[in-house]
KOLVEXPA-994625 format. One record per residue (C-alpha): x, y, z. Coordinates in steps of 0.2 Angstrom, whole numbers, padded with zeros to 4 digits, always signed. Example, Ala and Ser with C-alpha at 12.3 -4.5 7.8 and 13.67 -1.06 7.14 Angstrom:
! KOLVEXPA-994625
+0062-0022+0039
+0068-0005+0036
//
This chain:
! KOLVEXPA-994625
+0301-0079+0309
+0292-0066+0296
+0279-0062+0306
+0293-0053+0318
+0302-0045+0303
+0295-0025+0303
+0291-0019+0288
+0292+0002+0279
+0278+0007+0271
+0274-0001+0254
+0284-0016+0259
+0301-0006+0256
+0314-0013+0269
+0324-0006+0280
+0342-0016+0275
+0350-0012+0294
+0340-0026+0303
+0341-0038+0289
+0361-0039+0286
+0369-0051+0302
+0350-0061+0300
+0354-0080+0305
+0337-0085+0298
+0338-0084+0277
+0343-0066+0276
+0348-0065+0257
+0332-0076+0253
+0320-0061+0262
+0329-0047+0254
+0328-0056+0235
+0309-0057+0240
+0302-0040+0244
+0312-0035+0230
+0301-0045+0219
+0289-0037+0228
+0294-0020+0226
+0295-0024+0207
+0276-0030+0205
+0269-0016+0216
+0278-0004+0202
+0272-0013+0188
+0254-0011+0196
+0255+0005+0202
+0263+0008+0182
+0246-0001+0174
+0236+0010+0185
+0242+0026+0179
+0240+0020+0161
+0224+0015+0163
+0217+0032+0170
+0227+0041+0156
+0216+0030+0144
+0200+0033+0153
+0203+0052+0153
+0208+0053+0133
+0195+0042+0129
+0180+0047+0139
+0179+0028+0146
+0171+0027+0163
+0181+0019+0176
+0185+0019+0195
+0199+0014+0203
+0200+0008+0221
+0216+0006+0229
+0225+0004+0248
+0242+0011+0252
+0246-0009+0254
+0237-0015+0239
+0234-0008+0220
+0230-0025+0214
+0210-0021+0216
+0207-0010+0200
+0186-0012+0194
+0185-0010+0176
+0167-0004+0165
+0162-0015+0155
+0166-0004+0141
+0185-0006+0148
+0183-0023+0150
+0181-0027+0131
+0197-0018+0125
+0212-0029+0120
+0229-0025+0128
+0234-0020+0111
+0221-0008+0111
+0222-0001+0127
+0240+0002+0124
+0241+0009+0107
+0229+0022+0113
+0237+0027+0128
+0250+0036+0120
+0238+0045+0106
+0230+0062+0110
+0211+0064+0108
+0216+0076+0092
+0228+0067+0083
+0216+0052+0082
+0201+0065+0076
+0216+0071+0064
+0219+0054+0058
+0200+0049+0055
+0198+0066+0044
+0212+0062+0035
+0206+0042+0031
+0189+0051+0024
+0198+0064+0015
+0209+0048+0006
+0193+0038+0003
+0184+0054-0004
+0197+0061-0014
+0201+0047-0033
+0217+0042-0035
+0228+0049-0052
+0227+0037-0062
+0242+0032-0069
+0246+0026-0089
+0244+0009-0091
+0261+0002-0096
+0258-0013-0111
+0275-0019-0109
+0274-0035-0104
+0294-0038-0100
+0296-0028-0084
+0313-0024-0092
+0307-0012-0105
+0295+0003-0102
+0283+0011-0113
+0290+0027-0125
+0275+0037-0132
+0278+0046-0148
+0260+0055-0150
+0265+0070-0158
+0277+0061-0173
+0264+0055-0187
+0276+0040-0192
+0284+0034-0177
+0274+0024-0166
+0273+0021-0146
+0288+0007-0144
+0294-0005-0127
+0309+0002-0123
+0324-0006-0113
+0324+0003-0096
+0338+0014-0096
+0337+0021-0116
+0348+0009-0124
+0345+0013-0142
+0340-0001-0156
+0333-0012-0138
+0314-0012-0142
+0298-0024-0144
+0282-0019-0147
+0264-0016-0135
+0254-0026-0134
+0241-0027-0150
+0255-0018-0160
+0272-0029-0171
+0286-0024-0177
+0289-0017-0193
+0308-0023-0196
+0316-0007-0193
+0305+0005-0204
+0296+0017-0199
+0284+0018-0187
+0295+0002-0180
+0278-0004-0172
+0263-0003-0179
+0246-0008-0175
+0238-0025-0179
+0223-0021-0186
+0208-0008-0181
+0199-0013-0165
+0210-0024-0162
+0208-0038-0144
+0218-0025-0134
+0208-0009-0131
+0223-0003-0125
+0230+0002-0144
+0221+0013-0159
+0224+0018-0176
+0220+0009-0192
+0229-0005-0197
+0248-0003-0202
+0247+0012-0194
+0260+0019-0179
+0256+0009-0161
+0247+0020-0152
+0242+0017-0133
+0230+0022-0124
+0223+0018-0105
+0205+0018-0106
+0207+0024-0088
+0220+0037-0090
+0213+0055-0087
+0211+0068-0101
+0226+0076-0105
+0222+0090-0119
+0213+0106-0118
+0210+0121-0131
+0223+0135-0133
+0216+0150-0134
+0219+0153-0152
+0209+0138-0156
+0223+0124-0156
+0221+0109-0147
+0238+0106-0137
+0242+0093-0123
+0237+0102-0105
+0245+0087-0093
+0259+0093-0082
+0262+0099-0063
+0263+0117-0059
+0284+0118-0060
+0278+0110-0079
+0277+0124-0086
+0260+0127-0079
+0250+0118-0093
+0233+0119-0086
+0219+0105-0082
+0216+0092-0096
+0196+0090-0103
+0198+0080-0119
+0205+0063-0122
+0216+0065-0139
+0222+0079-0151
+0205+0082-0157
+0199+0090-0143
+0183+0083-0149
+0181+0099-0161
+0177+0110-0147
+0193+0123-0150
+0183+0133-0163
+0188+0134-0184
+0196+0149-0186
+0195+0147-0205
+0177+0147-0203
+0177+0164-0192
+0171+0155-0174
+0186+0162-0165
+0182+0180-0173
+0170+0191-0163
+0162+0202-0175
+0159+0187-0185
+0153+0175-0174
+0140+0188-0169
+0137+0189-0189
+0140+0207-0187
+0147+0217-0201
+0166+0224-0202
+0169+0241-0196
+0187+0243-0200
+0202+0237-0207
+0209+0230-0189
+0195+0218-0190
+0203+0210-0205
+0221+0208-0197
+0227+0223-0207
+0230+0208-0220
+0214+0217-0233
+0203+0229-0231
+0187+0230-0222
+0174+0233-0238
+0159+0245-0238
+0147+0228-0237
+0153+0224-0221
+0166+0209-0228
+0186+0208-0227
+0195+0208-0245
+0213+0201-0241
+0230+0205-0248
+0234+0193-0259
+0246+0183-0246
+0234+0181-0234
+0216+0173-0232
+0201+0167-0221
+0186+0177-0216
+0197+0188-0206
+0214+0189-0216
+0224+0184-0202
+0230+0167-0211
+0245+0164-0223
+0241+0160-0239
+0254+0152-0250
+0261+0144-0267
+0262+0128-0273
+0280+0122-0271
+0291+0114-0283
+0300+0099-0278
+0316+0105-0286
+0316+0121-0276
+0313+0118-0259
+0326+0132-0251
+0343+0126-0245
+0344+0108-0242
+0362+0105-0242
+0371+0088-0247
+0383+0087-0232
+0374+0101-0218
+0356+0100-0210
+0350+0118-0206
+0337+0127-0195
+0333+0143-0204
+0338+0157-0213
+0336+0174-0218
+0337+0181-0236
+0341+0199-0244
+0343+0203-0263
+0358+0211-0271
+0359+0226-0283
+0360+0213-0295
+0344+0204-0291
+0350+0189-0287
+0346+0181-0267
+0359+0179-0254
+0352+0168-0239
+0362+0167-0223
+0358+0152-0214
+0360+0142-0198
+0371+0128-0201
+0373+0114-0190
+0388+0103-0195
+0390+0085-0188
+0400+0082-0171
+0412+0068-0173
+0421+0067-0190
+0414+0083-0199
+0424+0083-0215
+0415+0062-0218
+0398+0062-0210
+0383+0070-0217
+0368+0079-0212
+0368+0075-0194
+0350+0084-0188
+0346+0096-0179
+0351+0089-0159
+0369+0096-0161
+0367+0115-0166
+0368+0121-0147
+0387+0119-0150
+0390+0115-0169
+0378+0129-0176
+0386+0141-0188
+0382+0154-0202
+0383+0151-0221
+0379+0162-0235
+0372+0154-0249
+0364+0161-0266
+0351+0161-0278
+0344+0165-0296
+0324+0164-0287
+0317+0168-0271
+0311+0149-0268
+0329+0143-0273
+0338+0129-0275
+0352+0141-0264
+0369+0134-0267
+0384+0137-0253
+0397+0149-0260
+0411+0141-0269
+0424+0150-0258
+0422+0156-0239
+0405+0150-0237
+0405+0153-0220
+0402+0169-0212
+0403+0164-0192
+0411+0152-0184
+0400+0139-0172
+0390+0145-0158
+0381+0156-0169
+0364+0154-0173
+0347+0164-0178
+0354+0174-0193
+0344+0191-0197
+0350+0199-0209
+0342+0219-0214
+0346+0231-0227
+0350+0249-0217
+0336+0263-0223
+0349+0275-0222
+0363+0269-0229
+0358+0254-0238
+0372+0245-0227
+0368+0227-0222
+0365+0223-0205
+0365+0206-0200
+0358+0199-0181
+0362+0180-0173
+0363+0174-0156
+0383+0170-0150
+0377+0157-0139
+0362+0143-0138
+0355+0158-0125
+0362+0173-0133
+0368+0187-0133
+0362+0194-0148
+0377+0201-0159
+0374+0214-0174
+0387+0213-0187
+0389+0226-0201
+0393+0225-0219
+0395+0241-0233
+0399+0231-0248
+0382+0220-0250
+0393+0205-0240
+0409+0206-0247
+0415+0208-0231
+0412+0212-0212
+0415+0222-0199
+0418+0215-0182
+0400+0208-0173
+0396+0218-0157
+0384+0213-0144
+0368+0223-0142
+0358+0212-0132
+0359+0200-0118
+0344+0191-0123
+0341+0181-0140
+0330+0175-0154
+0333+0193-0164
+0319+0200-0175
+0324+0217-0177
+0315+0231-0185
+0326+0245-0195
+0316+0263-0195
+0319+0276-0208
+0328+0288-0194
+0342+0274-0194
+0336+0267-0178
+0328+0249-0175
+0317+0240-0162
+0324+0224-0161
+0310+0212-0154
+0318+0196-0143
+0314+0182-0135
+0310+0184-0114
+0310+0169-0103
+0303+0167-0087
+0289+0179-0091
+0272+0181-0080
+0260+0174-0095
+0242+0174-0093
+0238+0156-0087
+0237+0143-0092
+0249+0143-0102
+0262+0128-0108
+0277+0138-0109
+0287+0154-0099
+0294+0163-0114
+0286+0177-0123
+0292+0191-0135
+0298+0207-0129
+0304+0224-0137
+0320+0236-0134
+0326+0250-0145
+0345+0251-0151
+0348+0270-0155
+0363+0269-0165
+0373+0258-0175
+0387+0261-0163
+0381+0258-0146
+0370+0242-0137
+0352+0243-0137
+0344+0248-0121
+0341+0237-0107
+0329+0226-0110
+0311+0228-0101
+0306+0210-0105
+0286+0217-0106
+0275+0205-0115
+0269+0212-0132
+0255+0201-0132
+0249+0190-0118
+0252+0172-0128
+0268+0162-0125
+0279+0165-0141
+0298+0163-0148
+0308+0170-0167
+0298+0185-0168
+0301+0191-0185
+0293+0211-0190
+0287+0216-0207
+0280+0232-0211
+0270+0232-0229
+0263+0242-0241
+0251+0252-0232
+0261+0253-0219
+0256+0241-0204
+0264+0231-0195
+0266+0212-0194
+0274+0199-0184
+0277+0180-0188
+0283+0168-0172
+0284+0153-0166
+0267+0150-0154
+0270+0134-0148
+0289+0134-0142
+0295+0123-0129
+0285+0107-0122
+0267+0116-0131
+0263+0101-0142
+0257+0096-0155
+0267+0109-0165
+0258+0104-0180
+0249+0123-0180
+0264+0134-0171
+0264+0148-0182
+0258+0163-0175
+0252+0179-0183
+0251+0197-0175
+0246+0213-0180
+0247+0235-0176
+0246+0249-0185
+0259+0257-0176
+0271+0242-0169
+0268+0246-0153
+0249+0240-0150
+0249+0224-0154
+0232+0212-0158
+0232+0195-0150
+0240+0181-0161
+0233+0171-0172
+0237+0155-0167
+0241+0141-0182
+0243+0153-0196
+0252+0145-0205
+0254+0126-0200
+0267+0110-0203
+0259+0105-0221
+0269+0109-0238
+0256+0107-0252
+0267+0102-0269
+0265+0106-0285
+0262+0088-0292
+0246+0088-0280
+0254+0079-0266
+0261+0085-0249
+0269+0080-0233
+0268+0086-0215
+0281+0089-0204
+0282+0089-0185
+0288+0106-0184
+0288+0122-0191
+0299+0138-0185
+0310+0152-0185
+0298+0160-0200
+0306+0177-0208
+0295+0185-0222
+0303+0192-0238
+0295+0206-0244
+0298+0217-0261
+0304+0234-0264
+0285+0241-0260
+0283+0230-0244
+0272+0218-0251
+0276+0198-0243
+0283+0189-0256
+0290+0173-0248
+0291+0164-0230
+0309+0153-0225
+0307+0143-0211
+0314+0128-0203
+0306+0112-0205
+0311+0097-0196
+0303+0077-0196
+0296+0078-0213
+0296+0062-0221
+0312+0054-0229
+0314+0060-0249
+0299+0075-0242
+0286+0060-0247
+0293+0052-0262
+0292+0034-0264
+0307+0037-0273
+0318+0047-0263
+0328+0056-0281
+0317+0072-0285
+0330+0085-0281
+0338+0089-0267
+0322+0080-0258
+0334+0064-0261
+0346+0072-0247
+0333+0071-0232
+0334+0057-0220
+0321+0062-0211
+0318+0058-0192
+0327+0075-0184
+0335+0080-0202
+0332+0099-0203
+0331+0111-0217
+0327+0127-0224
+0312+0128-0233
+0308+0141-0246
+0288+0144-0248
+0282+0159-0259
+0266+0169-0254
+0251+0170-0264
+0251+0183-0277
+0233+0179-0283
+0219+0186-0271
+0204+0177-0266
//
């Protein structure tokens, strides 16, 4: 019988006694080990529940025999937990659940970036935004890019191909998701969306959004280009100190070395500049027949222009011929001058053009070269002519006796790019250049910034390039001036890169000895081209500026590259002059302006 069968402690068996048993042996053994199996699982239950107790300071007390673990008095407190509690807590340290509460109240106290609203009602197409392009609206785009696949937002239709392809419906239209007047590019806009503009330093109103690795744009505060009018008029002196403080000028510094600083305490400019401070361009009405080099077959992205001993100009210019079937398509834009960017030498009768290509050899450097400068030697009267060899440099110097006739072998001077060389009466020059990945105060919306080297000879490389800022504002296509009185002036591009909109990139510095330089005007000179028949037309962008000055140093015309201007530059028409020839969209040309010659 059981009650005979001896027993180990903890109801373990001892197997010797149990294995020649007449009465049930296999059925015994198969039952303690059940046994033995609950008595773990209970002794398993204990130990969790004294681990939960300890972690989370639950009161509890557990009695227990060497025979029995069955008897376990929980709280009250205990008593209430579910399994699923008691569990799922056992294995989570006091610390990490303190960790986890801090982190839900940091999440519920921190708002969530609020994404742009997408108005594309088909989740096959995603919105594309063209803020900065003033005819070309915010479009549906078929994921993936495919070109010509589009619809329109919602509150916007189509406009059968034409420009701004989507347009709004009307002004305060049902969505109060779109803007704009009616006919007008689409433009969206989620009311909930944070501000995504701030003011440049200079008084410009650029777009701020962007991470960190973004080129450190900065924190947004206004909701649109406007910046509400906060940025400051710089034409009305609010960005000037001594102005703004209505304080009289005490020097010629004050007015941007553009004038002189008068015995009553006002700036009298130089003819080719204005504002209460001098430090903006001022220019000529332009002549739709003479817009610079607008070529029939070739876009263009700048150009630099000398005059001959025979008074006639000579423009060597960046040429960007088409990628796929050169010798039949035309004007192909500027997207392909990485690779299919080269020099050309053109000519003309006027400083403000039409510039014709030569009839015969036209073309000075093969492609790959790019950002022509060319500079008449002090010393020798030999022309010296800069480009980049390469979408990144090196910059190349290339030297010609016979007033571009013909050329001697280019040489490399510099590893870095954008040229804007300086050549100084002891046959020397400083060639200004284009740094990247410069420390520029923040925030900034771009790394690149305009540095200095001096190139001894003719002969030899420049030196080493130190890539010191000159002026502590992002910057590209330095170009240096020197005029009559003998100061110093540089033209750039402000706003390179992902700094839009570039509606006001031109940039404008000043030093009386081209070493200390004053920080830049920003917006200059801007996108808009004012026409002699009263019109004008703005384009999206406006760079590589060069001044041409006279004999005596005075400015006498800016060339500059222009692109997304409006096809025909604004006439209905599309057949005044070589204004026919435009395409618009990412068409680029040279343009020609002259400077003021009339003072204020």
């Amino acid at each position: 019988p059981r009650s005979n069968r001896v027993c180990r402690s903890r109801g373990h068996l001892s197997p010797s006694r149990y294995d020649h048993d007449d009465d049930g042996p296999q059925d015994e053994v198969f039952y303690f080990q059940r046994l033995e199996k609950r008595n773990r699982f209970l002794w398993l239950m204990a130990f969790m529940l004294i681990v939960t107790a300890t972690y989370m300071g639950m009161p509890s007390q557990v009695k227990s025999t060497d025979t029995d673990v069955s008897m376990i008095d929980y709280s009250e407190e205990a008593a209430k937990m579910s399994v699923t509690q008691i569990i799922g807590n056992t294995f989570v340290p006091k610390k990490k659940k303190q960790q986890k509460k801090k982190q839900k109240m940091f999440e519920k106290e921190t708002p969530k970036v609020r994404k742009r609203w997408n108005p594309c009602l088909n989740t096959k197409y995603e919105l594309e935004r063209h803020d900065h392009e003033p005819r070309h609206g915010d479009i549906c785009r078929a994921k993936g890019g495919t070109m010509g696949l589009y619809v329109c937002p919602e509150g916007c239709h189509e406009t059968a191909g034409n420009t701004p392809y989507c347009a709004n419906d009307k002004s305060g239209s049902k969505s109060k998701h779109t803007m704009g007047d009616k006919g007008g590019a689409c433009r969206v806009r989620n009311p909930d969306a944070p501000p995504e503009y701030r003011c440049d330093y200079g008084g410009v109103c650029i777009m701020a959004v962007g991470s960190p690795k973004d080129q450190f744009k900065g924190v947004g505060q206004y909701y649109d280009d406007t910046c509400d009018g906060k940025c400051g008029d710089g034409r009305k002196g609010e960005l000037t100190a001594w102005i703004a403080e209505k304080r009289p000028c005490t020097t010629d510094l004050e007015c941007s070395l553009s004038g002189v600083c008068t015995p009553e305490g006002k700036c009298e400019c130089d003819p080719w500049a204005e504002g209460p401070d001098c430090s903006y361009l001022k220019f000529e009405l332009v002549d739709r027949a003479r817009l610079g080099y607008l070529d029939e077959r070739h876009s263009s992205w700048g150009g630099s222009v000398v005059q001959k001993s025979d008074d006639s100009y000579h423009m060597y210019v960046s040429e960007i011929i088409c990628k796929e079937d050169p010798d039949v398509r035309k004007r192909c834009g500027l997207n392909n001058w990485e690779t299919h960017s080269r020099i050309a030498q053109a000519t003309s009768t006027s400083i403000e053009g039409p510039y014709r290509r030569l009839a015969s050899d036209p073309v000075i450097l093969p492609p790959e070269h790019h950002n022509p400068s060319i500079h008449v030697k002090p010393t020798t009267g030999d022309w010296h002519l800069f480009t980049i060899s390469g979408p990144t440099g090196p910059i190349e110097r290339m030297i010609s006796s016979d007033e571009g006739k013909t050329w001697g072998n280019p040489k490399t001077v510099s590893p870095r790019q954008n040229p804007g060389p300086l050549m100084m009466k002891d046959g020397s020059t400083y060639l200004f250049y284009r740094a990247d990945g410069l420390d520029i105060p923040l925030p900034t919306c771009s790394n690149e910034g305009i540095s200095v080297t001096h190139c001894p000879s003719d002969d030899g490389p420049c030196n080493p390039p130190n890539d010191m800022l000159i002026f502590g504002h992002t910057g590209e296509d330095p170009s240096v001036f020197v005029d009559h009185r003998g100061n110093y002036h540089m033209l750039f591009n402000a706003l390179p890169y992902k700094c839009v909109p570039k509606f006001e990139q031109g940039g404008h510095a000043w030093s009386a000895d081209g070493f200390n330089w004053s920080d830049p005007r920003i917006g200059a000179f801007d996108t808009t081209v004012k026409f002699t028949d009263g019109t004008d037309m703005k384009c999206e962008r406006r760079e590589r500026p060069q001044m041409v000055t006279g004999k005596d140093g005075r400015p006498v015309a800016l060339v500059s590259a222009v692109t997304g201007c409006p096809k025909g530059l604004g006439d209905p028409s599309g057949s005044v002059g070589d204004g026919k020839l435009y395409r618009g969209a990412d068409d680029s040309f040279t343009l020609v302006q002259k400077m003021s010659t009339a003072a204020e």
